[in-house]
C-alpha positions in Angstrom: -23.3 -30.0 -19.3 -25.7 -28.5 -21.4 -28.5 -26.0 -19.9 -32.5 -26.0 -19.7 -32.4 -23.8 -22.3 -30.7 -25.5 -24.5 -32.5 -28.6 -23.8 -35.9 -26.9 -24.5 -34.4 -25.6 -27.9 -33.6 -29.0 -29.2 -36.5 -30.6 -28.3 -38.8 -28.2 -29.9 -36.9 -27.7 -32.9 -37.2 -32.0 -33.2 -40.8 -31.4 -32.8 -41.3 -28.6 -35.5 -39.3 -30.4 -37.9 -41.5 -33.8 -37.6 -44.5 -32.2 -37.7 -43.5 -30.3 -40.9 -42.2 -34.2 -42.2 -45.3 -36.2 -41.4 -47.6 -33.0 -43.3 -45.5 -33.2 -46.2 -45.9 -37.0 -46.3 -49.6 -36.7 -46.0 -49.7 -34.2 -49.2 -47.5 -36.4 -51.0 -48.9 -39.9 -50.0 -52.6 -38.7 -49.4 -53.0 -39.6 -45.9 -56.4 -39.1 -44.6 -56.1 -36.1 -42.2 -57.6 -37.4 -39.1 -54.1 -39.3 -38.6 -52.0 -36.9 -39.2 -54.0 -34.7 -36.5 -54.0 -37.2 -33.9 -50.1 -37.1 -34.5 -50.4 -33.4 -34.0 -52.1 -32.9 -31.2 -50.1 -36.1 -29.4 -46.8 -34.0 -30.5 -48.1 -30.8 -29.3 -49.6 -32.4 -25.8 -45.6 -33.9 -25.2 -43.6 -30.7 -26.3 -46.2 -28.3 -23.9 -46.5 -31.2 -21.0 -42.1 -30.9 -21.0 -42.5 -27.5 -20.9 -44.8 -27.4 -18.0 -42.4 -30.2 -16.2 -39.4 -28.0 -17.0 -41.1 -24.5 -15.4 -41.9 -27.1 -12.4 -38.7 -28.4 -11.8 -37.0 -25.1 -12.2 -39.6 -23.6 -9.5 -38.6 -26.5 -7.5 -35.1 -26.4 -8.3 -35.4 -22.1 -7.0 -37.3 -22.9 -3.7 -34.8 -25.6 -2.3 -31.2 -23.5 -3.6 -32.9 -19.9 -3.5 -32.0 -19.9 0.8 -29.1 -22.1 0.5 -27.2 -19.2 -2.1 -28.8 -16.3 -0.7 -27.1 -17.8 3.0 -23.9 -18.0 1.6 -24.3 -14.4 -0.8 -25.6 -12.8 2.6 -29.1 -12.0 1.1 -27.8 -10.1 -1.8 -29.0 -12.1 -4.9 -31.8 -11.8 -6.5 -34.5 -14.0 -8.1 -33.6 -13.5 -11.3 -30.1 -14.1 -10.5 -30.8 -17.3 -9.6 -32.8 -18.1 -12.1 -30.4 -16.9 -14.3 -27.9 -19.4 -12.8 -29.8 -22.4 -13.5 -30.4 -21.6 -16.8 -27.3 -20.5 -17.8 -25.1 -23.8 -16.7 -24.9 -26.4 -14.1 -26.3 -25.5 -11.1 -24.7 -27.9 -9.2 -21.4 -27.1 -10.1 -21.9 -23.7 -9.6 -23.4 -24.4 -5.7 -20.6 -26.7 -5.0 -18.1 -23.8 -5.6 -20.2 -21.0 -4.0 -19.8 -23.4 -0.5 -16.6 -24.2 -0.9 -15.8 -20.4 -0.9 -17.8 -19.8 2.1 -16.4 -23.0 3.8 -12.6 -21.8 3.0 -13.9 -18.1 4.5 -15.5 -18.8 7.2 -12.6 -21.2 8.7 -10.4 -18.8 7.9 -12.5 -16.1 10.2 -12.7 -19.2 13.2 -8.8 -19.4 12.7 -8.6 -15.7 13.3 -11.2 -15.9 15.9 -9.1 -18.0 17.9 -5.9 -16.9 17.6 -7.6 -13.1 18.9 -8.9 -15.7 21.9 -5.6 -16.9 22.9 -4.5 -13.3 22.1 -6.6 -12.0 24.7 -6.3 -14.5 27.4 -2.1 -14.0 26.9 -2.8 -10.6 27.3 -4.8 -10.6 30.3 -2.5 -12.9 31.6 0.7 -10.7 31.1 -1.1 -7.5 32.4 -2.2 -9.0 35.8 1.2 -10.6 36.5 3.2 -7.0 35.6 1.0 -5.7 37.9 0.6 -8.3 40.5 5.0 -7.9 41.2 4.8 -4.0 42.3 1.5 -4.4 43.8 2.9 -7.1 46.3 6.1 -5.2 46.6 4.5 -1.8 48.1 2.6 -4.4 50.0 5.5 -6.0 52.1 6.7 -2.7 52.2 4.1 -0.6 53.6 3.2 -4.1 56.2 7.2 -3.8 57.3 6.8 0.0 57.8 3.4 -1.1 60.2 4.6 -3.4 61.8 7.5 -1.1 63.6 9.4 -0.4 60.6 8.7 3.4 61.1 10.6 3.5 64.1 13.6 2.2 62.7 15.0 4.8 60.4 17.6 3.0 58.4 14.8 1.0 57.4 11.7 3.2 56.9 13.4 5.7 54.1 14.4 3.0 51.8 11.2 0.6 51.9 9.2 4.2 51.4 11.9 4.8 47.9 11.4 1.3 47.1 7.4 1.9 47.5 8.1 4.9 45.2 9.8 3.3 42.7 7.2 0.0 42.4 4.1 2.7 42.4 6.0 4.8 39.5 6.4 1.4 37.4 2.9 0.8 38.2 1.9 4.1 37.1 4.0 3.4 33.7 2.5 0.3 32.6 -1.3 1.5 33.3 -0.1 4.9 31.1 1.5 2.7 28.1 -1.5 0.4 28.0 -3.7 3.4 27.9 -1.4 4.8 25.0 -1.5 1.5 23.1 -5.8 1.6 23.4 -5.8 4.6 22.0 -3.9 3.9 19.3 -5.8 0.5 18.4 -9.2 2.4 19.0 -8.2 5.3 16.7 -9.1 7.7 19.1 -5.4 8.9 19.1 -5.3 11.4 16.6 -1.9 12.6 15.0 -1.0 16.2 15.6 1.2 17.0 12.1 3.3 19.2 11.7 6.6 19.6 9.9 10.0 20.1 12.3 14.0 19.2 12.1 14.5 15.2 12.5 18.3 15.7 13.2 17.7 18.5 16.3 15.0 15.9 17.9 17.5 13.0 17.5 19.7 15.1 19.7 17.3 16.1 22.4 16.5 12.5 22.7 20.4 11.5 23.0 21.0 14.5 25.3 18.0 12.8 27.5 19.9 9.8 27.8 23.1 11.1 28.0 23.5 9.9 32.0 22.2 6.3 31.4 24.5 6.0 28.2 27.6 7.4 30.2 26.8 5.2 32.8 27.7 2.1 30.9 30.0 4.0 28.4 28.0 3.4 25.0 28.6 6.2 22.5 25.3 7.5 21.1 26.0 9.5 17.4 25.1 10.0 14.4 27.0 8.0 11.7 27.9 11.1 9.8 27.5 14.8 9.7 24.1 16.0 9.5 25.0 19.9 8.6 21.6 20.1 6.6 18.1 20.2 8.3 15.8 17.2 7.3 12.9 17.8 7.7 9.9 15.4 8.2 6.0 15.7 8.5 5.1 13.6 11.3 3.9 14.1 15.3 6.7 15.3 17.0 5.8 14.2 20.4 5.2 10.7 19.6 8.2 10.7 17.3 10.2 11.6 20.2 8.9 8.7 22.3 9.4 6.5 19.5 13.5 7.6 19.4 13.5 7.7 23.4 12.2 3.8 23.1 14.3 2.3 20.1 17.7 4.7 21.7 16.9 3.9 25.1 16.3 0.1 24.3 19.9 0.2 22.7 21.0 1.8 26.1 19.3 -0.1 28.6 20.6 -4.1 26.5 24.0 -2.6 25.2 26.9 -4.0 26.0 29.2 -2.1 28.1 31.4 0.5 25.7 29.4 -0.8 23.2 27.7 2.3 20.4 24.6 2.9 19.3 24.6 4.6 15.5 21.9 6.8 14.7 21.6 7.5 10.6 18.9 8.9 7.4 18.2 8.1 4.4 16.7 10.4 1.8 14.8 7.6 -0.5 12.8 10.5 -2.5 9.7 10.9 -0.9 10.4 9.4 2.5 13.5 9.2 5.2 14.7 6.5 5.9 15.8 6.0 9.2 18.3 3.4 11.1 19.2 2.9 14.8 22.1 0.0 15.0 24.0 -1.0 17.8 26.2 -3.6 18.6 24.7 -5.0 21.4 23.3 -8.5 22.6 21.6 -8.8 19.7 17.9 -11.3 19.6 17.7 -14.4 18.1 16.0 -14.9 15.2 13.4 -17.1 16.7 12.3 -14.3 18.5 12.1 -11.4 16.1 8.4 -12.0 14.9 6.9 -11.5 18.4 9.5 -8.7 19.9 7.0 -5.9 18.9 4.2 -8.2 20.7 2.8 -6.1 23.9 4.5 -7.7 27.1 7.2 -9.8 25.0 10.1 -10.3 26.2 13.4 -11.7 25.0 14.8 -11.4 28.2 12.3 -11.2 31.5 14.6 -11.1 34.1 17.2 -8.8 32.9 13.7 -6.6 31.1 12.5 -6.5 34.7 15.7 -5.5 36.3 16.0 -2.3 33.8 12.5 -1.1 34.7 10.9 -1.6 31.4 6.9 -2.6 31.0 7.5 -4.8 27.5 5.4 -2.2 25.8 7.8 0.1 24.3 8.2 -1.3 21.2 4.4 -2.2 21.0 3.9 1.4 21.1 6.5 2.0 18.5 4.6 0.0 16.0 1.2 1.5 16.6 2.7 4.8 16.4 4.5 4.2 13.0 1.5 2.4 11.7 -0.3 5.2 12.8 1.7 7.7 10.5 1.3 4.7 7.3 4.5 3.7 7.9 6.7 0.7 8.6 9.2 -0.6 10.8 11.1 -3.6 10.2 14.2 -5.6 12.4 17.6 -6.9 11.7 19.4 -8.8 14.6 22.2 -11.3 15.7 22.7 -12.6 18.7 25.8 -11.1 20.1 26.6 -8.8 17.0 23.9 -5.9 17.4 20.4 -4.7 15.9 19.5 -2.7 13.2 15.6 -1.0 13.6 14.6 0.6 10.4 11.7 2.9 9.8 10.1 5.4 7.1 8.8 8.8 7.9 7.4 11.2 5.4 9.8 14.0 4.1 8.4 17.7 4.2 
């Protein structure tokens, strides 16, 4: 469709190009002038009168879209812009695609909007009942111990160890959420430096060295690591992330099952793999597993002490170095977690 401008063009160049006809028929015919002036002026009146409409309408045109584009464009065009706009092509066309944007944005930020609601009310919902089943436990125990349980001492040292141990998994949960706000509110700040991957690898699988033996999983390295490699990163929480992925392996291995521990040098990074051949997950559930409170398996999660935010706090603390962790996992074969670190 053609614009104002172009409209205005063609009209006036019609107009120039009859008046310039009709004067040379009056020299050549001998037309009295008085006609030809009427003709004139008539022309003249028309071509200024459209012109005057058209500066109308596109005033008009400027107060009814000027708050409807500057709405959508969050105040930041101009008059001239639009002005510019409806002289440069159709207007219309170009609205109809500045809403549509808008619309498709704008549902996309209610989608996200609600799926942070159900987020949070999952969330919430999770935390009070991980607290609510060591809350009520010290509860019956510490009511038993009042009401003559202390008295009876086969009874009042275990119920006090079992008050212990519900307080302690109390204590963890309220110290990994506090780890995981940290990290989402960026007030966790890394502490870099530049140390031996292989010798904390060890520590950590020296740490779990009793709950390994216990069910007789092998924890190693899947080759001979003579060479230090050596990685910038925050040893402390690179630590806790081994202790979680190693310990995970542990605590869901299979009874003299092994738990393989290996780098890769890629150039600039490490690549790092921790496979066992354990339960395994099934694939329906590896999207959510590093989801806070998400559990493949509550009962038997519950019965090894975890919270269900270990691997949360694996992913915010590998995100937090600008790296990525991804899964591999069938169900009765084994997983594979894989991660990048940054080589010194």
């Amino acid at each position: 469709m053609k614009s104002a401008k172009t409209y205005s063009l063609l009209i006036t160049v019609m107009v120039v190009l009859f008046v310039a006809l009709a004067l040379m028929v009056n020299e050549i015919v001998g037309f009295k002038h008085t006609i030809i002036d009427y003709l004139v002026v008539g022309l003249v009146g028309m071509v200024g009168t459209f012109l005057i409409v058209r500066w109308y309408f596109i005033r008009f045109v400027e107060t009814k879209i000027d708050p409807i584009i500057k709405t959508i464009q969050s105040y930041t065009m101009s008059q001239k812009s639009i002005r510019d706009k409806i002289d440069s092509g159709d207007v219309i066309d170009d609205l109809n695609k500045e809403v549509k944007v808008w619309a498709d944005n704008h549902s996309e930020e209610i989608r996200k909007l609600r799926k942070l609601e159900r987020y949070r009310k999952d969330f919430l919902g999770n935390v009070s009942h991980e607290l609510k089943t060591p809350i009520f436990n010290i509860q019956g125990y510490i009511l038993t111990l009042l009401d003559g349980g202390m008295e009876d001492n086969s009874i009042n040292t275990l119920y006090l160890k079992r008050a212990e141990r519900s307080t302690n998994r109390m204590i963890n949960i309220v110290e990994d959420l506090d780890s995981i706000a940290r990290l989402e509110s960026g007030e966790f700040k890394l502490k870099l430096e530049v140390f031996n991957l292989v010798k904390v690898v060890e520590e950590v699988i020296e740490y779990l060295e009793m709950p390994a033996n216990q069910k007789k999983i092998k924890v190693v390295f899947d080759k001979s690591y003579n060479r230090a490699i050596r990685v910038k990163a925050d040893r402390k929480r690179i630590v806790e992330v081994f202790s979680n992925l190693i310990g995970n392996s542990v605590k869901y291995g299979k009874e003299g099952g092994k738990t393989t521990i290996g780098f890769t040098d890629t150039g600039d990074y490490i690549l790092v793999n921790i496979s066992d051949n354990g339960i395994g997950i099934e694939e329906k559930n590896l999207p959510r597993i590093f989801e806070r409170f998400y559990r493949v398996d509550m009962s038997r999660s519950r019965e090894s002490g975890g919270t269900g935010l270990g691997l949360s706090i694996v992913k915010h603390i590998i995100q937090a170095h600008n790296q990525t962790i991804t899964v591999r996992s069938r169900v009765n074969e084994g997983s594979t977690f894989i991660f990048s670190m940054n080589k010194a």
